[in-house]
N, C-alpha and C positions, 0 to 999 in steps of 0.2 A: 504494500500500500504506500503509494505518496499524498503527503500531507503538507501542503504551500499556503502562505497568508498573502491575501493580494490587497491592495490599495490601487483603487478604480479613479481615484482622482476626485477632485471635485466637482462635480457638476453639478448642474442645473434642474435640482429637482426641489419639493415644498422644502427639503430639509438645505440644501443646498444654496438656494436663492436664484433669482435671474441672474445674479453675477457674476456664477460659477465660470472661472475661464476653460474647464476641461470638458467634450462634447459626448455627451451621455450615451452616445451610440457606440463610439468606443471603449465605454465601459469594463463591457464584457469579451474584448478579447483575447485580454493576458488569461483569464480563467478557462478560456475556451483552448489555448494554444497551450497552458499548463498540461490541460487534460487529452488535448488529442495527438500533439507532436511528439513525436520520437526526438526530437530535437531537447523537447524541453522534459525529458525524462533523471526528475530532481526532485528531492524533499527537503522538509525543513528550511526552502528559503522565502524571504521574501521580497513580495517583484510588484513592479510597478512600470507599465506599459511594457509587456516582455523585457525587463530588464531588472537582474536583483540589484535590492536597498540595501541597508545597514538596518534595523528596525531600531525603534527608542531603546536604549541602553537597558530601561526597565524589563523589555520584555526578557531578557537575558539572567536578570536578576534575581536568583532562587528563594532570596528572603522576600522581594517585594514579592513574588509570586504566593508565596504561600499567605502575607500578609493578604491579598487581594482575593481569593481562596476563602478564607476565614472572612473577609469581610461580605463577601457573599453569600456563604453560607450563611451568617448570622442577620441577612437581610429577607433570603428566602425561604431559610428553614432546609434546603436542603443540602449537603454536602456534597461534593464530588472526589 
């Protein structure tokens, strides 16, 4: 199994606003080229417009992870 985070950019939707400079039809095709290309056969990275990021330092972070883990759980009640 491969398992990739993708950031589609900003676009132009209610959450987005009209002033999103990135065009919502491209959205979806770093997820689309993750999942069908032999080319782009890789996990654990993460990409943005077919090309990998660095992601926030935090997501790397084993304490913030578990801190945010717990903070959730103790919002929904349910653990993971």
């Amino acid at each position: 199994m491969r398992v990739n985070a993708v950031d589609p950019g900003w676009v132009p939707t209610k959450m987005g606003g009209p002033g999103a400079p990135a065009d919502l039809r491209l959205g979806h095709r770093t997820q689309e080229w993750l999942a069908t290309s032999d080319d782009a056969r890789t996990t654990g990275g993460y990409w943005y417009h077919q090309q990998p990021r660095e992601p926030h330092p935090a997501a790397r972070d084993e304490r913030f992870q578990d801190e945010l883990l717990a903070e959730l759980a103790s919002f929904t009640g349910t653990r993971l």
